[in-house]
Residue, then its C-alpha position, 0 to 999 in steps of 0.5 A: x082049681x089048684x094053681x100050675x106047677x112050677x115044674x110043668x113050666x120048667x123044660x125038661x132039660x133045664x138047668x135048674x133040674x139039673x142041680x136039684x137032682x144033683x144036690x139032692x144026692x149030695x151028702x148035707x150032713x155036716x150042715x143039716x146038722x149045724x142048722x137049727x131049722x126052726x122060724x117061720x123063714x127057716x129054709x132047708x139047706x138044700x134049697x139055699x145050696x141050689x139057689x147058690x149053685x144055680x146062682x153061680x152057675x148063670x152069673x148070678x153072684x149076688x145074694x140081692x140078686x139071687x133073692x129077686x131072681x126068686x120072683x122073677x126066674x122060673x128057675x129060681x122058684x123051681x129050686x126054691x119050691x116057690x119059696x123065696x129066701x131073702x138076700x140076708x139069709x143066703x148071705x149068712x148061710x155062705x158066710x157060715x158054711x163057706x168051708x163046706x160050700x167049697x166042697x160042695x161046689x167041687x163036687x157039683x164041679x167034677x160031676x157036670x165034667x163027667x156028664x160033659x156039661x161044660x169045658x173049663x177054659x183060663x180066662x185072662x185076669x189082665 
């Protein structure tokens, strides 16, 4: 008997499934090209991208957090592929890739803008 698939307990219109299919199409090379990809923790920047992003996305901004939400969220296994990156690795890929991550992340921006998945408001700093 093989073990359930994380994607039949993901509903279908989750976040999660949102931003892998989204950061799949966007365009890694000036990282994938950067990343050695060898060890037996090696984790394929897209993965480490989602889970930022997802991270982000729900309020997750810590990479200690972001890592245990890798054993306790669905959503999180999902973009992981039930992998589970440790805190020290999302933290290293951020800081090493921050300039790229930026645009990155505006482009995930301004496409969920266009598909209305969210409005931007001001939130006051006082």
């Amino acid at each position: 008997m093989l073990p359930p698939s994380l994607s039949d307990w993901l509903p279908e219109d989750q976040l999660a499934r949102l931003i892998a299919e989204v950061v799949s199409q966007l365009d890694l090379t000036e990282i994938t090209k950067q990343t050695r990809g060898s060890g037996s923790k090696a984790h394929h920047p897209e993965t480490l991208l989602s889970l930022l992003i997802y991270g982000y996305a729900t309020g997750v901004f810590s990479s200690r957090k972001i890592e245990r939400a890798g054993y306790d969220s669905i959503a999180f296994r999902y973009l992981a592929a039930n992998t589970h990156p440790d805190h020290d690795t999302l933290a290293t890929f951020r800081r090493r890739f921050l300039p790229q991550l930026e645009g990155l992340f505006v482009q995930v921006l301004m496409l969920a803008r266009e598909m209305k998945l969210f409005k931007i408001q001001i939130i006051p700093l006082s």
